[in-house]
VMD Tcl script that builds the backbone (N, CA, C; Angstrom):
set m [mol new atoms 198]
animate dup $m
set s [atomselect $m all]
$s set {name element resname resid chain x y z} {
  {N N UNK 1 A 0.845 -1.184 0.000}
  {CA C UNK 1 A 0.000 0.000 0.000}
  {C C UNK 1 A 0.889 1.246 0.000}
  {N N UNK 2 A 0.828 2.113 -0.811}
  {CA C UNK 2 A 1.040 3.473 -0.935}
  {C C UNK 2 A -0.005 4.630 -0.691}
  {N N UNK 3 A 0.332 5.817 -0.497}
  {CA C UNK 3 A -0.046 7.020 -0.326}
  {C C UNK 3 A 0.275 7.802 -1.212}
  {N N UNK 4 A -0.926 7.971 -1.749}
  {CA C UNK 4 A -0.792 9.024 -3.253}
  {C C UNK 4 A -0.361 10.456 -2.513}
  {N N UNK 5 A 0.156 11.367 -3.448}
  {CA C UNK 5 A 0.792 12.829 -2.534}
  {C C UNK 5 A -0.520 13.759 -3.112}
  {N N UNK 6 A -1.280 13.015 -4.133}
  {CA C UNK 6 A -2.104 14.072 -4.803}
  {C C UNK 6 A -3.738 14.065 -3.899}
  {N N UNK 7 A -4.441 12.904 -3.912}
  {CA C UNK 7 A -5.358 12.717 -3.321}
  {C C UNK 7 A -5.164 12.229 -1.906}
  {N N UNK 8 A -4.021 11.900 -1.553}
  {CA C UNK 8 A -3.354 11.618 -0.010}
  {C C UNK 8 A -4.498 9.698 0.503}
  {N N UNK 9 A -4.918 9.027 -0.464}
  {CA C UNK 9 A -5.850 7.778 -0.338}
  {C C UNK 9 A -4.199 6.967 -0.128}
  {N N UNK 10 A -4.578 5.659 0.246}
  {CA C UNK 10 A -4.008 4.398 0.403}
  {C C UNK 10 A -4.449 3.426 -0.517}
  {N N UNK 11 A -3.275 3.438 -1.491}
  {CA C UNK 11 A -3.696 2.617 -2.771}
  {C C UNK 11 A -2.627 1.456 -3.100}
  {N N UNK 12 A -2.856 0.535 -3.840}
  {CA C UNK 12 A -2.043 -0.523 -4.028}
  {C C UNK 12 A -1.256 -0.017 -5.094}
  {N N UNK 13 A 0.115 -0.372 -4.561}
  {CA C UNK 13 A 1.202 -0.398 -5.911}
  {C C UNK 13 A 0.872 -0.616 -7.126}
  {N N UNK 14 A -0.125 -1.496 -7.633}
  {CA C UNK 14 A -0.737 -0.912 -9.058}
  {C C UNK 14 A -1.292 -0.245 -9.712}
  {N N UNK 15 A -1.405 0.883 -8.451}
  {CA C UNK 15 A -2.427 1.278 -9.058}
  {C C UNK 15 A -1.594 2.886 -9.232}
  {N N UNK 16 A -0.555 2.858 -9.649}
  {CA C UNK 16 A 0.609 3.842 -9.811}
  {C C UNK 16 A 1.467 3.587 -10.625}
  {N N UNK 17 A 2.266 4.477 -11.985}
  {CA C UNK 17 A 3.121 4.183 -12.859}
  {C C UNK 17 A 4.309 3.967 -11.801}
  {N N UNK 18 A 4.990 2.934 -13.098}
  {CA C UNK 18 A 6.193 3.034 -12.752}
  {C C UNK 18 A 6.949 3.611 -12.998}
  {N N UNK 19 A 7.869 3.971 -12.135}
  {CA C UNK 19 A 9.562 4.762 -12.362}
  {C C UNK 19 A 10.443 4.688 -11.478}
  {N N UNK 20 A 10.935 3.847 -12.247}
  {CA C UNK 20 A 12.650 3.436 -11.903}
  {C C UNK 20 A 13.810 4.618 -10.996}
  {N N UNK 21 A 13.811 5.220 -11.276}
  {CA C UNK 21 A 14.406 6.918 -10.621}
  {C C UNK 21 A 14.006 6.971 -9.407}
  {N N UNK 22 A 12.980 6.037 -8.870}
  {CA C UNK 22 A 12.133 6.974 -7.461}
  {C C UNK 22 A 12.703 5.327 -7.016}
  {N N UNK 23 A 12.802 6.062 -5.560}
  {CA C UNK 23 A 12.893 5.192 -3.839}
  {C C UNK 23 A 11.963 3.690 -4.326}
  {N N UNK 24 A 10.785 4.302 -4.150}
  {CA C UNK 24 A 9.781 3.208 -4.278}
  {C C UNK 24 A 9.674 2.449 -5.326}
  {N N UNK 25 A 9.924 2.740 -6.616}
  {CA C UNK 25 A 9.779 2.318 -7.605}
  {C C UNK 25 A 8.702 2.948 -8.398}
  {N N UNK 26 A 7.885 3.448 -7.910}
  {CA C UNK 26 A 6.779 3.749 -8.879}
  {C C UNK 26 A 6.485 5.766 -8.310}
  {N N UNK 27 A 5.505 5.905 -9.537}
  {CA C UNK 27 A 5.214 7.469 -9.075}
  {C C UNK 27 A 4.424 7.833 -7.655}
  {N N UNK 28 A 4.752 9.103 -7.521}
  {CA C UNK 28 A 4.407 9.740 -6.262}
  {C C UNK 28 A 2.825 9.928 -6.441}
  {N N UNK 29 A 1.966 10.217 -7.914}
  {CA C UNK 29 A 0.623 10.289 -7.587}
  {C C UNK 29 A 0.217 9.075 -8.167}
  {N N UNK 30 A -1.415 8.589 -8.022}
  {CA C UNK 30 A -1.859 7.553 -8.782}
  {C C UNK 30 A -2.133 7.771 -9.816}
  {N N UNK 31 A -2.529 6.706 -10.731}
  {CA C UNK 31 A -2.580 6.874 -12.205}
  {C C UNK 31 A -3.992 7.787 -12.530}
  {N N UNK 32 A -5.131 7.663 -11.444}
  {CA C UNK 32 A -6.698 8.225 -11.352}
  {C C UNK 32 A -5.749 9.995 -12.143}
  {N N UNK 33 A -4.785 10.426 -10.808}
  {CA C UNK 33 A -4.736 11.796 -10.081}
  {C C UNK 33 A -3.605 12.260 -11.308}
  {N N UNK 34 A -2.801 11.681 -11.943}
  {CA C UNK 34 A -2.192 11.912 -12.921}
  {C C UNK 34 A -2.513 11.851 -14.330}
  {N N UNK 35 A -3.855 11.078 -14.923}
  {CA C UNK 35 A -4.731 11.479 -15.777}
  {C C UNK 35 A -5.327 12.654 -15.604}
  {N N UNK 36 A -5.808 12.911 -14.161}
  {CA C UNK 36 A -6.841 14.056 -14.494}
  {C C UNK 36 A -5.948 15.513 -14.790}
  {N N UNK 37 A -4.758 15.251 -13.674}
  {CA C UNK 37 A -3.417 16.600 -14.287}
  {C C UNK 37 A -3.804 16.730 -15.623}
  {N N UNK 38 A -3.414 15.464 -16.390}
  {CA C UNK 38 A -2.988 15.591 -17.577}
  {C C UNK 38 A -3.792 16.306 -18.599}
  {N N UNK 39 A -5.126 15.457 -17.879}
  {CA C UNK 39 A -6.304 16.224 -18.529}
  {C C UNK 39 A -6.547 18.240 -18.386}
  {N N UNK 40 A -6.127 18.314 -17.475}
  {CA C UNK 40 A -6.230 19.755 -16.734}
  {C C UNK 40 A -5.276 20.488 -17.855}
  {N N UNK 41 A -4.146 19.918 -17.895}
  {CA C UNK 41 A -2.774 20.813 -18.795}
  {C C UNK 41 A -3.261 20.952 -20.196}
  {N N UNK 42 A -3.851 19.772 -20.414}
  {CA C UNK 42 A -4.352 19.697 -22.001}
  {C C UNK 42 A -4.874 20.712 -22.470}
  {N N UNK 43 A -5.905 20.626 -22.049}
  {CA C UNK 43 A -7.432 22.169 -21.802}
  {C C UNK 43 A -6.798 23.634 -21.839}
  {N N UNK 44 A -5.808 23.681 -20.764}
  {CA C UNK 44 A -5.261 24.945 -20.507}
  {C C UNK 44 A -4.135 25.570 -21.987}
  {N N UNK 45 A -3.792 24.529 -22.457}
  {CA C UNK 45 A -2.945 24.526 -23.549}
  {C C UNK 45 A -3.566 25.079 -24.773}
  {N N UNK 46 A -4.934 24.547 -24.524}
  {CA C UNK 46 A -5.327 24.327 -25.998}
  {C C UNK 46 A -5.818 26.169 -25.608}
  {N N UNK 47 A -6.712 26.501 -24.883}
  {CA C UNK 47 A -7.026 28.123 -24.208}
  {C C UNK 47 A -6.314 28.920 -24.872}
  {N N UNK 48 A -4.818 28.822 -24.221}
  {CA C UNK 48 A -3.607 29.525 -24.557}
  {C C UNK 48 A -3.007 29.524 -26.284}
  {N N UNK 49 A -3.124 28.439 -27.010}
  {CA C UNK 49 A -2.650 28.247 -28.556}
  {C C UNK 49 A -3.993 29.074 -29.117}
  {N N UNK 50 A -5.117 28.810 -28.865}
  {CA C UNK 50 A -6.274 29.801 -29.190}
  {C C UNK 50 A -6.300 31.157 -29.445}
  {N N UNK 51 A -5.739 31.319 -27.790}
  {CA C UNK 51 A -5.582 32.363 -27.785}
  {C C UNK 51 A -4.325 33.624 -28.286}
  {N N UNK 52 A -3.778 33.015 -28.345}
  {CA C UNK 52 A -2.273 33.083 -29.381}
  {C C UNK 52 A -2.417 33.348 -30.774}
  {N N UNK 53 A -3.095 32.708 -31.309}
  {CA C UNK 53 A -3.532 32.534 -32.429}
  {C C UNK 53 A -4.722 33.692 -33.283}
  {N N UNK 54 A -5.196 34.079 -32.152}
  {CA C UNK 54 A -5.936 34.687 -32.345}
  {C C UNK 54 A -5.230 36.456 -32.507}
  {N N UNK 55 A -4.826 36.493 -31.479}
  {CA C UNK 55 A -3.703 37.492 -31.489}
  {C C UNK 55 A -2.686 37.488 -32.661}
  {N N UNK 56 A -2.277 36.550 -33.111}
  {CA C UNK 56 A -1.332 36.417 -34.064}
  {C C UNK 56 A -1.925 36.073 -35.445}
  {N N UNK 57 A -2.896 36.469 -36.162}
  {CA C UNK 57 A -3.576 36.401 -37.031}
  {C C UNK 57 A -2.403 35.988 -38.508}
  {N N UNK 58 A -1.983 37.336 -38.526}
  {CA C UNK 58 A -1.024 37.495 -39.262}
  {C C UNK 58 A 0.089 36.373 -39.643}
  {N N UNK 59 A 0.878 35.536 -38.439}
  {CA C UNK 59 A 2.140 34.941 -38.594}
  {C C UNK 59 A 0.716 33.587 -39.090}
  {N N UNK 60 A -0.158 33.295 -38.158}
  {CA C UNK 60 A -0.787 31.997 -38.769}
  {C C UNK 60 A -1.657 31.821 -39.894}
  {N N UNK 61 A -1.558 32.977 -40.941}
  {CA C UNK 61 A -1.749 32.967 -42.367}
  {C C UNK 61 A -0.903 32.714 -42.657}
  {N N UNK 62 A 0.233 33.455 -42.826}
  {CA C UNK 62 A 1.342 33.467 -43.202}
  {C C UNK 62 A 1.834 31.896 -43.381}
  {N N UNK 63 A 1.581 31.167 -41.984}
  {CA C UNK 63 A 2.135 29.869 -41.914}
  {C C UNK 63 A 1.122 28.854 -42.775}
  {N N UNK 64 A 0.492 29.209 -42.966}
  {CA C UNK 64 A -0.828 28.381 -43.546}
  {C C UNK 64 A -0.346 28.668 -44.925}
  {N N UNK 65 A -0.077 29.517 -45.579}
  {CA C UNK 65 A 0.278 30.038 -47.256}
  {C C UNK 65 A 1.421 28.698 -47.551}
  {N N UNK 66 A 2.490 28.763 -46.463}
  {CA C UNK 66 A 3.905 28.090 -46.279}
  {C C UNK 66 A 3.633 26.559 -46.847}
}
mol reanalyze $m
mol bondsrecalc $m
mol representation Tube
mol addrep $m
C-alpha cells in the first residue's frame, strides 16, 4: 500500500506508474490523479494556442500560405 501525494488515499502499488528513478519504484501520484493533471494541462494549452492565435492572425496565415 502506498499514499498518493495528490489525493493523499491508500492505494495498491498498481495502481501507480512506474519509475525506476524513485525510492519506491513507482510514481508519487496515482494513475486516477495523474490522468486528471494531464487532462487539466491539455485544456489549458489548448485556451492559450487559441488564444495566441488569435492574437497572431497574421504569422498563422502566413504559416498556412507556407
Amino acid at each position: 500500500m502506498k499514499k498518493c501525494s495528490k489525493c493523499e488515499l491508500y492505494k495498491d502499488e498498481s495502481e501507480f506508474w512506474v519509475r525506476k528513478n524513485r525510492k519506491s519504484g513507482v510514481n508519487s501520484e496515482c494513475k486516477t490523479c495523474c490522468s486528471a493533471r494531464r487532462k487539466e494541462n491539455q485544456e489549458h494549452a489548448r485556451v492559450v494556442h487559441r488564444e495566441w492565435c488569435e492574437r497572431n492572425r497574421e504569422k498563422t496565415r502566413e504559416s498556412a500560405l507556407e
